[in-house]
C-alpha positions in Angstrom: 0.0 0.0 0.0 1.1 3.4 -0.9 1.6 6.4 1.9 0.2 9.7 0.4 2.5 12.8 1.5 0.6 15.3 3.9 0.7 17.8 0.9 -0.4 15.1 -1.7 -3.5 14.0 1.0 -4.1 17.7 1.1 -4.8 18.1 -2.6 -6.8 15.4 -2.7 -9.1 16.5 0.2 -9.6 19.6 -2.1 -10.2 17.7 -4.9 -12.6 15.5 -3.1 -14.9 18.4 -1.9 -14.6 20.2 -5.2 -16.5 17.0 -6.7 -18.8 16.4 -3.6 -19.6 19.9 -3.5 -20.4 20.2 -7.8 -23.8 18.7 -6.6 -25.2 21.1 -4.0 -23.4 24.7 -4.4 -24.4 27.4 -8.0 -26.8 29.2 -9.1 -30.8 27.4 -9.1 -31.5 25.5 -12.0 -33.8 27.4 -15.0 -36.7 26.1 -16.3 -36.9 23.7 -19.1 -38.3 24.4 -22.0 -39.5 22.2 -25.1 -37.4 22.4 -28.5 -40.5 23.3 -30.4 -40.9 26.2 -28.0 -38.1 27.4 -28.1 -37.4 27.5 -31.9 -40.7 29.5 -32.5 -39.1 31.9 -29.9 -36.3 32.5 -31.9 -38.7 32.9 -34.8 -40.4 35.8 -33.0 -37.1 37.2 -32.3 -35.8 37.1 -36.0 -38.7 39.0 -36.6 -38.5 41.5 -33.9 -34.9 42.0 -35.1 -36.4 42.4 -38.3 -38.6 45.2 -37.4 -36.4 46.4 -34.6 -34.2 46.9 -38.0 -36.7 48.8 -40.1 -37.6 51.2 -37.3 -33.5 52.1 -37.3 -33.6 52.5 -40.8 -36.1 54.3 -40.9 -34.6 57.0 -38.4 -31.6 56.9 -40.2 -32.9 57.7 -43.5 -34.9 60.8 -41.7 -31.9 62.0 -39.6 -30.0 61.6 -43.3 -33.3 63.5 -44.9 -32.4 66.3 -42.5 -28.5 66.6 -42.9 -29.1 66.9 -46.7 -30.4 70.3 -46.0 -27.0 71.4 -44.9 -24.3 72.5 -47.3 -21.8 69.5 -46.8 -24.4 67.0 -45.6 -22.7 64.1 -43.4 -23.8 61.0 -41.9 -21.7 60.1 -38.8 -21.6 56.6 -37.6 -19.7 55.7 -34.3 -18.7 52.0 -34.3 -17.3 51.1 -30.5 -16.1 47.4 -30.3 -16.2 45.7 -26.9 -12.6 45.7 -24.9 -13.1 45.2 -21.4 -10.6 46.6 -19.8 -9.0 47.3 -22.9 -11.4 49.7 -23.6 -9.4 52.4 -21.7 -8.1 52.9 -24.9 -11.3 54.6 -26.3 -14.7 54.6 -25.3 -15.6 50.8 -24.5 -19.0 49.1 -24.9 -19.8 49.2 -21.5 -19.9 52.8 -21.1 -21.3 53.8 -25.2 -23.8 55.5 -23.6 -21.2 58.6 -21.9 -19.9 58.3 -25.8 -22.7 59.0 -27.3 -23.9 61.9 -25.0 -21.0 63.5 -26.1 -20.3 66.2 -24.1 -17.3 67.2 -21.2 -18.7 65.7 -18.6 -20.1 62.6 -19.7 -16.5 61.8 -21.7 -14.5 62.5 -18.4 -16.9 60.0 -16.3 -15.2 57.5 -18.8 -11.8 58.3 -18.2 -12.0 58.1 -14.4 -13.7 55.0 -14.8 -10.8 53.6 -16.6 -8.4 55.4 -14.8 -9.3 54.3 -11.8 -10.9 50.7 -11.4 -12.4 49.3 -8.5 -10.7 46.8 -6.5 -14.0 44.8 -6.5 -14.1 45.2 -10.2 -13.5 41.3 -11.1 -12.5 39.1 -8.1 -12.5 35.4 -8.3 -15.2 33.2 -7.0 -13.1 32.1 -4.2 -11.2 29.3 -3.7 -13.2 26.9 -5.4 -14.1 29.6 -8.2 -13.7 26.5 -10.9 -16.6 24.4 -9.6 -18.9 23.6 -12.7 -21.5 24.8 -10.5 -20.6 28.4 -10.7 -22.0 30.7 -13.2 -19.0 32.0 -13.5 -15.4 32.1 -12.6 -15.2 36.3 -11.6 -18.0 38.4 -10.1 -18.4 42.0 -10.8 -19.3 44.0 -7.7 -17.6 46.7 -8.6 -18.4 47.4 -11.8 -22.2 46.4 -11.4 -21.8 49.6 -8.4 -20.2 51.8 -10.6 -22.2 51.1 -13.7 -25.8 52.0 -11.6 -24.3 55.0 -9.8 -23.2 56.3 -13.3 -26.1 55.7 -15.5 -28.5 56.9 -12.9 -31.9 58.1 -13.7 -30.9 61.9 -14.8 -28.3 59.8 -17.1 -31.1 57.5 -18.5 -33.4 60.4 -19.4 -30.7 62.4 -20.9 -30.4 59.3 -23.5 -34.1 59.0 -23.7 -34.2 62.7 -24.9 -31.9 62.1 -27.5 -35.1 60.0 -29.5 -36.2 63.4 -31.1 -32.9 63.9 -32.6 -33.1 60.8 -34.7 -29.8 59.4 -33.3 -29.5 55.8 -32.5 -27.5 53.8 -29.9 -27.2 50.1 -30.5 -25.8 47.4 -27.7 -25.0 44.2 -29.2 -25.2 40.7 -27.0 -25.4 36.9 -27.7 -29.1 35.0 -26.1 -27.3 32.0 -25.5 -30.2 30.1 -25.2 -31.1 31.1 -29.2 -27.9 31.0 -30.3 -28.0 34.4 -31.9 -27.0 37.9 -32.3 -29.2 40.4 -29.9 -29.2 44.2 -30.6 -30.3 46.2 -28.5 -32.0 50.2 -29.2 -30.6 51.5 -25.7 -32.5 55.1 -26.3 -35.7 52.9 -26.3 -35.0 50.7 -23.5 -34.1 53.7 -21.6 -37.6 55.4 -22.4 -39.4 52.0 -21.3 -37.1 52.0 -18.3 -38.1 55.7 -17.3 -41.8 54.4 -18.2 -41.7 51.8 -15.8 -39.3 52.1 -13.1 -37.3 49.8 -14.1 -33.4 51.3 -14.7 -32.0 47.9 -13.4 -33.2 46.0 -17.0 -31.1 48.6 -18.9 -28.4 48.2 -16.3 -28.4 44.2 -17.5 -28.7 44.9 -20.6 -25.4 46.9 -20.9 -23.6 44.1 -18.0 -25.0 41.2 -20.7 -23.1 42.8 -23.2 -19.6 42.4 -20.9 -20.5 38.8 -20.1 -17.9 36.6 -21.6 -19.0 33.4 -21.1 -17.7 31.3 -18.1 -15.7 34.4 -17.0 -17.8 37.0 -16.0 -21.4 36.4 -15.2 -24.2 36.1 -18.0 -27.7 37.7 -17.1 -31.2 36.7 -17.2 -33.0 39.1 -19.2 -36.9 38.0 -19.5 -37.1 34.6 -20.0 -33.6 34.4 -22.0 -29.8 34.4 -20.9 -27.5 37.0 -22.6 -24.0 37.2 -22.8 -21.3 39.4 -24.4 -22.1 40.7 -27.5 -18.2 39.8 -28.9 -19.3 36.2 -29.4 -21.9 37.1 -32.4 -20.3 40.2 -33.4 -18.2 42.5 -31.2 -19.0 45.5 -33.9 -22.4 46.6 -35.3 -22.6 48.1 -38.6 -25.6 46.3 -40.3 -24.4 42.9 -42.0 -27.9 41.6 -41.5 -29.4 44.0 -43.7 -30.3 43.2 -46.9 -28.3 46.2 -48.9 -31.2 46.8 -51.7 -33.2 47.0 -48.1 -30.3 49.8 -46.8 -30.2 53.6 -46.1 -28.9 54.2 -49.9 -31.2 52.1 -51.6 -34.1 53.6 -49.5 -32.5 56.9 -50.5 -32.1 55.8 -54.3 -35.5 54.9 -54.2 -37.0 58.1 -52.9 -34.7 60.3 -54.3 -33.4 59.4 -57.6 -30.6 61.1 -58.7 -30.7 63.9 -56.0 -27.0 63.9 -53.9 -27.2 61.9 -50.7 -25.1 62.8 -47.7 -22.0 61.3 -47.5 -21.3 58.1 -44.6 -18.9 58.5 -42.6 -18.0 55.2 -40.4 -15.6 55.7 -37.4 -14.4 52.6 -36.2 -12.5 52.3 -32.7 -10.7 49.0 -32.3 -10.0 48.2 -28.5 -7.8 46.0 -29.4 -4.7 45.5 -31.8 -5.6 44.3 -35.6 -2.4 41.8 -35.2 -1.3 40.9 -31.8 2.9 40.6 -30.9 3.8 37.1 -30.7 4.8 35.3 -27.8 6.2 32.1 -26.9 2.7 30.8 -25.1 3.1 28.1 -22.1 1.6 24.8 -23.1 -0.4 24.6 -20.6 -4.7 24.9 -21.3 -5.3 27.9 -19.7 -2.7 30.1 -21.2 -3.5 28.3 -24.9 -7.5 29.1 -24.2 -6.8 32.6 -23.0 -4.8 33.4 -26.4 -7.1 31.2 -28.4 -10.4 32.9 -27.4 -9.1 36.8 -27.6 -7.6 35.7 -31.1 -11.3 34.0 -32.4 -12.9 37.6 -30.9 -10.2 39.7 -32.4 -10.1 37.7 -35.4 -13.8 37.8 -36.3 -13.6 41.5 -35.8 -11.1 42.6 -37.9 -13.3 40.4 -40.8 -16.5 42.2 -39.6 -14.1 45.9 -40.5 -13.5 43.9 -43.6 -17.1 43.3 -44.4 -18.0 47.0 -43.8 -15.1 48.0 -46.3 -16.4 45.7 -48.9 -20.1 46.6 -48.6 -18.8 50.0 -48.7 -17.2 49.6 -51.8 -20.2 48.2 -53.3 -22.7 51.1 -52.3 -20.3 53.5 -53.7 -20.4 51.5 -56.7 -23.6 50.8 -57.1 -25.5 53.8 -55.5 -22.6 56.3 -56.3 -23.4 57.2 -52.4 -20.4 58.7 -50.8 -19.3 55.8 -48.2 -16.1 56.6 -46.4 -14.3 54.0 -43.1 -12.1 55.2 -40.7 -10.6 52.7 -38.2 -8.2 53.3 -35.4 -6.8 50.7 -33.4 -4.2 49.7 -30.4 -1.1 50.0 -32.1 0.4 46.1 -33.0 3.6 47.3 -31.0 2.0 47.9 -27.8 2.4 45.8 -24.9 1.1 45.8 -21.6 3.7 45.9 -18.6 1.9 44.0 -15.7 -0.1 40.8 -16.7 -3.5 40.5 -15.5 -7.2 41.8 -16.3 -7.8 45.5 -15.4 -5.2 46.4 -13.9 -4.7 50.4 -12.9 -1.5 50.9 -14.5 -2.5 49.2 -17.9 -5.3 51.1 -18.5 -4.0 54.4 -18.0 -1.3 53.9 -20.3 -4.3 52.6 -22.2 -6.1 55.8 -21.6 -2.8 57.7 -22.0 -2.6 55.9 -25.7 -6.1 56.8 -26.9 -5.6 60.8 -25.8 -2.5 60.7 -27.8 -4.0 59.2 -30.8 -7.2 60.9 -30.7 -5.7 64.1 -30.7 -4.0 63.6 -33.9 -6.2 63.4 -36.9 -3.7 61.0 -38.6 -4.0 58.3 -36.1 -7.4 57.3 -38.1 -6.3 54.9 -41.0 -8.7 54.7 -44.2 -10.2 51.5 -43.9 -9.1 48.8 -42.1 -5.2 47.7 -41.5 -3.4 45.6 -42.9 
């Protein structure tokens, strides 16, 4: 018979509660749900999306309508890509909202959120923070605090307001019970919030769309569980849209040969378009962590792609005035402490995206090579 080492009985013990404990610790189990049920679900939402889509268009084409008026007519479109803590480096998906307000204030909320994280932002589950019971392996106390004490109620109603301009703010995340894409019109859910006393759904909302999957925690939204956006597509810019369906057809259509207003797409990449290489530990963890940042980062720099492309095409096709802009984390850049939001990365991140936004030449035309 073999005698175990003290040390060797000790990791076992762990082991051994770890399994006895998968059973009986977690989150409560959801409902079940029937197949059939659930596939006519995701047939209302493909045609909620599709609606959800037509009403955008539709304010697009009017806010366009309007610009035309003007002597240089432009159509501005802001496209934020998720970055977690990376998003220091411009205005992250968490916070779109502050970008798309716009003003002092609301841009210098973002920068002190960067600048300085909470220490509660992320911590681990614990000691046992990889039972299969968890939801997930991080909690987000802090930034769950910070995120309601910043878009309080005078924040939501500032966004509500912004319906009668015609401007639109999207939030992408992933129902990961449908297995699809979910958009969401933030100025609208911020009016049904106001409507209803209910600021916490649009807190979710913006929390779901931070949710990577088994590391931060997804949320239950309805009857459906969201999680980051990132996993069905990390930028918006309308790829589901079927182009003789888009704002220069619609405008071809109503206007003939009239001049539309030129697009204008500004992409900021929180992230870099290739990442430095590394000599990666062979060990799962460290090959999972590189493997799923590259499959994000990846599928975004072929979403930029996309947009140049259908670009390209209205331009040829419409002879509408399409232009992309794209800046990025420079390929060179590397963090000097390891770890997820850590202080001193993000303000050099911060530090970065003042520098570059200051200097018109930091946006490239179209996307990187």
């Amino acid at each position: 018979m073999k005698i175990m080492s003290a040390k060797v009985r000790a990791a076992t013990g762990v082991l051994l509660l770890a399994a006895a404990l998968c059973g009986c610790a977690g989150t409560p189990e959801r409902e079940p749900r029937k197949l059939e049920d659930l596939f006519a679900e995701r047939r209302a939402q493909d045609a909620a999306r599709s609606e959800g889509a037509k009403r955008v268009l539709a304010q697009l084409l009017g806010r366009a309508e309007a610009k035309a008026r003007s002597s240089r007519p432009t159509l501005d479109l802001l496209v934020i890509s998720g970055g977690g803590d990376w998003g220091a480096f411009g205005a992250g998906v968490l916070i779109a909202p502050f970008a798309f307000l716009g003003d002092d204030e609301s841009l210098e909320r973002i920068v002190q959120l960067y600048r300085n994280p909470a220490s509660d932002i992320a911590p681990s589950r614990g000691t046992l923070f990889f039972l299969p019971s968890n939801p997930s392996l991080y909690v987000l106390p802090g930034l769950e605090r910070e995120m309601r004490t910043a878009l309080d109620r005078g924040m939501l109603e500032r966004i509500a307001a912004q319906a009668a301009s015609g401007r639109v703010l999207l939030v992408n995340t992933t129902n990961i019970d449908l297995g699809d894409l979910h958009p969401w019109d933030v100025v609208a859910e911020a009016k049904a919030a106001l409507a209803g006393g209910e600021p916490e759904r649009v807190h979710q909302i913006l929390l779901a769309s931070a949710g990577i999957p088994a590391i931060f925690p997804a949320r239950e939204i309805g009857s459906h569980l969201f999680v980051d956006g990132a996993i069905t597509g990390n930028i918006l810019y309308g790829a589901h849209i079927d182009p003789n369906q888009g704002l220069a057809a619609q405008w071809r259509a109503k206007y003939a040969g009239a001049p539309a207003p030129r697009v204008r797409y500004w992409v900021i990449f929180n992230n870099q378009v290739r990442f430095p290489p590394q000599v990666t530990p062979a060990r799962w963890p460290d090959i999972m962590s590189r493997a799923t940042i590259m499959a994000t980062q990846n599928a975004t720099v072929s979403a930029m792609r996309h947009l140049e492309a259908s670009a390209e095409l209205i331009r040829a096709k419409y002879g509408m005035e399409v232009e992309l802009r794209v800046m990025a984390v420079p390929d060179a850049w590397v963090p000097k402490v390891a770890g997820t939001f850590q202080k001193e990365v993000m303000n050099d991140l911060a530090d970065l995206g003042e520098k570059m936004g200051a200097d018109p030449k930091s946006w490239t035309v179209g996307v990187p090579d």
